[in-house]
Backbone bond lengths (Angstrom), bond angles and torsions (degrees), N, CA, C in turn:
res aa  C-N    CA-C-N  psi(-1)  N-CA   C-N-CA  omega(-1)  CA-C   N-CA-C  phi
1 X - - - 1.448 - - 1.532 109.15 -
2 X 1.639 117.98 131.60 1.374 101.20 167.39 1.201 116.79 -89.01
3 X 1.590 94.27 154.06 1.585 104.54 170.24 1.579 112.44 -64.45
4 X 1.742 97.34 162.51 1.550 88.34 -175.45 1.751 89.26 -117.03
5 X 1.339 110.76 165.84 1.866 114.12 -156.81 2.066 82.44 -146.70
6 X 1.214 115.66 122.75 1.140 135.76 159.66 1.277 111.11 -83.96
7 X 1.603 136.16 104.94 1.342 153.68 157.64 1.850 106.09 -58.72
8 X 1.340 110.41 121.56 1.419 87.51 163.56 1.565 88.25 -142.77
9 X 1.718 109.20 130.51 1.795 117.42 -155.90 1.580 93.40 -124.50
10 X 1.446 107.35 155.34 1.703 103.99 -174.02 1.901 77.58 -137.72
11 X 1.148 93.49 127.88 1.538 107.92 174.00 1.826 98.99 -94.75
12 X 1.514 91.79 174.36 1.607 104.91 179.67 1.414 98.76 63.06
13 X 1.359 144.05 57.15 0.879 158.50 125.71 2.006 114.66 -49.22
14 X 1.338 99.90 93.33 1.709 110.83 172.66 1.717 90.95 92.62
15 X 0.962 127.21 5.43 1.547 99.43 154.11 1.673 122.14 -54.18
16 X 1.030 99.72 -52.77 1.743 102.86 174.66 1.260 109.47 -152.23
17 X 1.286 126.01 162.07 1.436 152.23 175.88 1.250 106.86 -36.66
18 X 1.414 157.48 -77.26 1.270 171.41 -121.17 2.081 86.10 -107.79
19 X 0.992 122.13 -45.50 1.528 131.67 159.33 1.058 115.79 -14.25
20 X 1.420 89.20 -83.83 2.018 119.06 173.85 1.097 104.11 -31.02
21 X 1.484 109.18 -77.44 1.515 126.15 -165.18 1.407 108.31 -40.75
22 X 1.144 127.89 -74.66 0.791 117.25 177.68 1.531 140.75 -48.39
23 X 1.400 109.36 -21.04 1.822 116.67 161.87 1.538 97.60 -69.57
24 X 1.169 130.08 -47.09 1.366 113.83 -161.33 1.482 93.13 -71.65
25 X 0.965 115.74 -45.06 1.888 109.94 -159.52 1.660 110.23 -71.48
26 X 1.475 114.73 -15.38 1.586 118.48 170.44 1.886 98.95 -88.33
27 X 1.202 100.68 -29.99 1.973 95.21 -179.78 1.799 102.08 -75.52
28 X 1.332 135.05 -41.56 0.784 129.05 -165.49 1.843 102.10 -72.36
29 X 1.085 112.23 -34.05 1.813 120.85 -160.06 2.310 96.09 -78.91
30 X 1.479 87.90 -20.95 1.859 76.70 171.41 1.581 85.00 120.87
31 X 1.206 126.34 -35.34 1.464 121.95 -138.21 1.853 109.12 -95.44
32 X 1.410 108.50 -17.14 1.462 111.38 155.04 1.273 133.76 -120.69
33 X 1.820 119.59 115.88 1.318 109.50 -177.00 1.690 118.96 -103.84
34 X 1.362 107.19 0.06 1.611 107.21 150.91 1.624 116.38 -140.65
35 X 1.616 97.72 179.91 1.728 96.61 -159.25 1.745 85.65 -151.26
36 X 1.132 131.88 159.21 1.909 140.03 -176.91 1.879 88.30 -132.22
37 X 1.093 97.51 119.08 1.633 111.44 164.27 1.153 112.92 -90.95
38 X 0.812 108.69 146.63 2.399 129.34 171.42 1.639 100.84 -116.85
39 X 1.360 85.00 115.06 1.568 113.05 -162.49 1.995 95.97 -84.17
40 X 1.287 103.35 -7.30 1.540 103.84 -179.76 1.456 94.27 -93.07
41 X 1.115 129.57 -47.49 1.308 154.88 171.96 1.834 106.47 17.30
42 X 1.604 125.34 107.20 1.594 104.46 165.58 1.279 138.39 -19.25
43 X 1.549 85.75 -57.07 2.148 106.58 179.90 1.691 121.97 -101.68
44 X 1.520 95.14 30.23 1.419 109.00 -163.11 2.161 97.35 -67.34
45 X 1.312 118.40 -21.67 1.126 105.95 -174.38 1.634 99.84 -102.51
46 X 1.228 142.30 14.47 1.440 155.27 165.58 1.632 89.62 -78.11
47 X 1.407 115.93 -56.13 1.309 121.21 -135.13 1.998 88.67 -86.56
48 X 1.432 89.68 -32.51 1.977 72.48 165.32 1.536 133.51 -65.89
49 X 1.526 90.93 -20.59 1.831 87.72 -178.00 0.713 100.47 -83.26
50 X 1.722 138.11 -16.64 1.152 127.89 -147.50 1.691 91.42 -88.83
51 X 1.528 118.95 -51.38 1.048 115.35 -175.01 1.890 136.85 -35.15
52 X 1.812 82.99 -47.41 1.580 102.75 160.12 1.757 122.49 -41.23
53 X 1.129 104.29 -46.19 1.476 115.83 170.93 1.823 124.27 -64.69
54 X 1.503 98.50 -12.56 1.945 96.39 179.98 1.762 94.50 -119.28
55 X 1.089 111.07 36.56 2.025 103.50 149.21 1.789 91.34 38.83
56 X 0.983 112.79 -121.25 1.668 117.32 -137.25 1.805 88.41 -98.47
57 X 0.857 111.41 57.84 1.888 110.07 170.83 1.248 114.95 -95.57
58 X 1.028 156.25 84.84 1.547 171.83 147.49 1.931 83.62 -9.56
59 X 1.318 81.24 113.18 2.092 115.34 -174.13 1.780 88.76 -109.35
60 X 1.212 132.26 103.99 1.651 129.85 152.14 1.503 113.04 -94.53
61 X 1.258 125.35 150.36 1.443 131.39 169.69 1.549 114.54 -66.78
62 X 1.435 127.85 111.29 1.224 156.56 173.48 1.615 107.08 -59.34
63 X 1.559 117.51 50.91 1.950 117.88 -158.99 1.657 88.65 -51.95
64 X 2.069 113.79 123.97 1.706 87.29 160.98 1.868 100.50 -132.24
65 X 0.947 74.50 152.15 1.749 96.17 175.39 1.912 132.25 -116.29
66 X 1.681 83.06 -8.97 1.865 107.52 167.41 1.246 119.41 -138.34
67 X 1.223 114.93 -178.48 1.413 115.67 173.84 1.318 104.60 113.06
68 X 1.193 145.87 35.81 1.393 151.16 -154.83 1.378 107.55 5.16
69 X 1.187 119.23 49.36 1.618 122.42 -178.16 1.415 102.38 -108.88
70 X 1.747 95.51 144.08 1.243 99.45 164.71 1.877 137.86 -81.65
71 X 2.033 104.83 130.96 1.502 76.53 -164.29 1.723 123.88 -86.64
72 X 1.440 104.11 -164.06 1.388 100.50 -165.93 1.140 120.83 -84.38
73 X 1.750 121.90 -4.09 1.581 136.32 150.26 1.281 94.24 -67.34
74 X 1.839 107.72 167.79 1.255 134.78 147.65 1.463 106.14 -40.58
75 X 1.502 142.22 137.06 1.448 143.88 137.03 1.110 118.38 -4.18
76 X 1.827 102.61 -61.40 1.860 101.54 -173.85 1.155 107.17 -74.78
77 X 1.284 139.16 -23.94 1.872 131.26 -170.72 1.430 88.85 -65.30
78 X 1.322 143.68 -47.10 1.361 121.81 -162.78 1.234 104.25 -131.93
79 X 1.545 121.94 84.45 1.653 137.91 178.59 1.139 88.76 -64.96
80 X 1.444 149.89 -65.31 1.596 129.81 -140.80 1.423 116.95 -93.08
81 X 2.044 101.30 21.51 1.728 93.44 170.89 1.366 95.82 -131.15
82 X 1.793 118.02 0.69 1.528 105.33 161.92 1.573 126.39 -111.92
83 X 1.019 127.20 143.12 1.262 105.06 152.55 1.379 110.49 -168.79
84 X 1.611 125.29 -169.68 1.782 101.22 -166.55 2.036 115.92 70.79
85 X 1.079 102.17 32.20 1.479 118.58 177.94 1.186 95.59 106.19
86 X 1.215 153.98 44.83 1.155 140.19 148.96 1.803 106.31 80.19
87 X 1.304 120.21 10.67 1.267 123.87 169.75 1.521 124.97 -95.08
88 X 1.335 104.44 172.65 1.050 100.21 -169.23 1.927 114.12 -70.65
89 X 1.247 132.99 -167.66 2.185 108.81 177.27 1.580 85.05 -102.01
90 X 1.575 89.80 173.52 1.726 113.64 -156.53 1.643 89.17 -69.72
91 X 1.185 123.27 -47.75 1.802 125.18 -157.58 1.323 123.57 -147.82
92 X 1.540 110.63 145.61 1.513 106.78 173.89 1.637 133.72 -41.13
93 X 1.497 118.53 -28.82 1.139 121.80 167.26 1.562 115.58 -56.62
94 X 1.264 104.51 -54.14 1.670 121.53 -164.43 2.432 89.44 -65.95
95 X 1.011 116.54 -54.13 1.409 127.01 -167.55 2.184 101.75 -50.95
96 X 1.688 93.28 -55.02 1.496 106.24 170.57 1.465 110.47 -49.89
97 X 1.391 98.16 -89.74 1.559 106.23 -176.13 1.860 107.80 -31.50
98 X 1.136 129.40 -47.96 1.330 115.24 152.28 1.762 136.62 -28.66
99 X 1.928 90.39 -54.49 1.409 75.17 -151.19 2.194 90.15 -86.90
100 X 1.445 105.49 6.98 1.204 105.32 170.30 1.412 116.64 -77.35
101 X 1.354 139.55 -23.16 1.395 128.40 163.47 1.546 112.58 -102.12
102 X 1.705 116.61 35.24 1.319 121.49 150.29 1.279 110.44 78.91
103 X 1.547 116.27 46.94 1.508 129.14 -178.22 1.631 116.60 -120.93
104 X 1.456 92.32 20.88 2.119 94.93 -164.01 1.656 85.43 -131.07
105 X 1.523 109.11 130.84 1.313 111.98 -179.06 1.692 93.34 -93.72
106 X 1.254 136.48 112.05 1.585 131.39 153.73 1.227 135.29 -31.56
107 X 1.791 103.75 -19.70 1.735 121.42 165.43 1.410 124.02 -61.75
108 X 2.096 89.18 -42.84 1.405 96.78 -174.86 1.343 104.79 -79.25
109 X 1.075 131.22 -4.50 1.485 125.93 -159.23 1.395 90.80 -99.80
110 X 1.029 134.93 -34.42 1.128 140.01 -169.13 1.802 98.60 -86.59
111 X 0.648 117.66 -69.61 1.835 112.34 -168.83 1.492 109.24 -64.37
112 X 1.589 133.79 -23.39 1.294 130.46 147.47 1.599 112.34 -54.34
113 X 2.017 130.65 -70.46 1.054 102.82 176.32 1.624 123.85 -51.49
114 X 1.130 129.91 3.95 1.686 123.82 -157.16 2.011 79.73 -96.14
115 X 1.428 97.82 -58.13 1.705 84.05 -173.37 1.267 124.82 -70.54
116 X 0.856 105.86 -16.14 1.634 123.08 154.53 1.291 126.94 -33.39
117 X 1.365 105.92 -61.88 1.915 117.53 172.33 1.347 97.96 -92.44
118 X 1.338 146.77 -39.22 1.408 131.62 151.27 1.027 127.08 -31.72
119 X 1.637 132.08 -35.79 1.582 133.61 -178.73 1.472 109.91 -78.92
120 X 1.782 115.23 -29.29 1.242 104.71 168.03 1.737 117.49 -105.30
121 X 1.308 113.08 16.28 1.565 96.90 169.90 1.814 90.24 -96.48
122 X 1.010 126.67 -20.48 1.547 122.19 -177.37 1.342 111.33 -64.12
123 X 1.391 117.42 -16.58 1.627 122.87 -152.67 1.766 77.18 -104.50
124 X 0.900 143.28 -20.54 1.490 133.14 176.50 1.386 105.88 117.87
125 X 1.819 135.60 2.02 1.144 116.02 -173.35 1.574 114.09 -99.11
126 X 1.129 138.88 158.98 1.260 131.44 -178.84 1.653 95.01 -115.06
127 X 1.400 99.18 146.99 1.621 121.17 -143.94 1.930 88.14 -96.63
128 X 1.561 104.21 132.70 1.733 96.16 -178.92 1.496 118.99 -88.74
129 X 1.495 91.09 -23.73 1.749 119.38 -144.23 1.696 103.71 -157.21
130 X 1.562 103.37 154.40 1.587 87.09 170.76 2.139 68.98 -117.57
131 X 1.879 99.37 -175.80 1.105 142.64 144.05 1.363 130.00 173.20
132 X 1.279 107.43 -173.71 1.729 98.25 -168.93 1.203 118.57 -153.70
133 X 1.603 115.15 141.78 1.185 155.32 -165.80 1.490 103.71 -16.81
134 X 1.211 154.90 115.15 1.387 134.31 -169.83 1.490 126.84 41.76
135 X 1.193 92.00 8.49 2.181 98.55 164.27 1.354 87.91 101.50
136 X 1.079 147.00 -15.42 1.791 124.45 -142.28 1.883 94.94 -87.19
137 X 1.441 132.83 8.67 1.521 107.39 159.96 1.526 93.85 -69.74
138 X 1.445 147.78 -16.97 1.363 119.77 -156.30 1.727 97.75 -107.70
139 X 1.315 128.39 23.23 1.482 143.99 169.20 1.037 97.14 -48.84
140 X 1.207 150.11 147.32 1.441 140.73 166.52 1.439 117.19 -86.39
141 X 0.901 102.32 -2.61 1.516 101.61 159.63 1.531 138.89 -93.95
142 X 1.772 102.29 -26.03 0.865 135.57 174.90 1.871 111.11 -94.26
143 X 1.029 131.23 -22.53 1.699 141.66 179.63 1.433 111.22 -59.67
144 X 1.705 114.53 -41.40 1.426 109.74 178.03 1.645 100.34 -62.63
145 X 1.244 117.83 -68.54 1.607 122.54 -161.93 1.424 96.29 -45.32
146 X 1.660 150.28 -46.31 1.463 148.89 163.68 1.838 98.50 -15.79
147 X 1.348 84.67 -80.19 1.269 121.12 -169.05 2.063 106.11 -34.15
148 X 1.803 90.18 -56.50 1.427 90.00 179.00 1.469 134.61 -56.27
149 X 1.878 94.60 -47.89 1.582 88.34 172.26 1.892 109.09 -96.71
150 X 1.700 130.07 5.66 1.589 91.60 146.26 1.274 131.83 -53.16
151 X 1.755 130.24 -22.58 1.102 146.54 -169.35 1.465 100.24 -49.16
152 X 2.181 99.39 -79.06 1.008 130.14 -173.92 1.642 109.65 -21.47
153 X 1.470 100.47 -75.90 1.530 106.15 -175.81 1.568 123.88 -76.93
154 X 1.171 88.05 4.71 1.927 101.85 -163.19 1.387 134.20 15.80
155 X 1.878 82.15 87.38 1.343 114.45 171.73 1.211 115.54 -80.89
156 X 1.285 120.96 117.73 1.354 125.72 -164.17 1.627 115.22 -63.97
157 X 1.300 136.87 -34.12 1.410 146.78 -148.14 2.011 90.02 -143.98
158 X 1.446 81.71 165.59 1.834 99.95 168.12 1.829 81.96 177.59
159 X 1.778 83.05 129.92 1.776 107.75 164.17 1.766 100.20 -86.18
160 X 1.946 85.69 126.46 1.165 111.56 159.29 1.461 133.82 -101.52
């Protein structure tokens, strides 16, 4: 019989300081055994040491494409996912409704998430899980490219 294993994951891992804290302080209390980092993330290099500090915490890639964050390319490599200061747009509606009248290049989406999980397998963490930022890896337009580079790096899991 298999055992059954309760996941409980806190995304937005290294967006900001108060973020962190709080993953570490639910990993430390028992009550979280995974967390998804955003490799664009403000406190994304807080959130690596921090990781070092919770031993066996299941780290997944945080794919983001909103959040007025800046991404982990240059601005200009991927014009059709910034703009409005060169950031990333405020929300999934505003990102859709875009890429629904044919304003989202799938290249860029793709070579931002690629450096994306590149910025955190470089940082030393090994990736558990993918998911994404307000759901949008499971966009259907956007789900194959998920799909492509969990392959690539072979990420075993992605929350659906």
């Amino acid at each position: 019989m298999m055992k059954k294993q309760l996941i409980i994951n806190a995304d937005d891992f290294g967006i900001h300081e108060a973020v962190n804290l709080a993953v570490y302080r639910g990993f430390e209390s028992g009550i979280l055994t995974s967390t998804s980092i955003m490799a664009g993330g403000d406190a994304f290099s807080s959130a690596v040491r921090l990781s070092r500090e919770m031993g066996n915490i299941g780290i997944g890639i945080h794919l983001t494409l909103v959040g007025t964050l800046a991404t982990v390319l240059p601005a200009e490599e991927v014009p059709t996912l910034t703009w409005e200061k060169g950031v990333l747009c405020k929300d999934y509606l505003e990102l859709i409704l875009r890429d629904m009248k044919g304003l989202i290049s799938l290249d860029d989406v793709y070579r931002e998430w690629d450096a994306q999980i590149r910025k955190v397998l470089d940082a030393g963490i090994s990736i558990t899980h993918i998911d994404g930022h307000q759901h949008l890896h499971m966009w259907n337009k956007f789900f194959p490219i998920a799909l492509a580079l969990g392959k690539k790096y072979k990420i075993p899991c992605m929350r659906v």
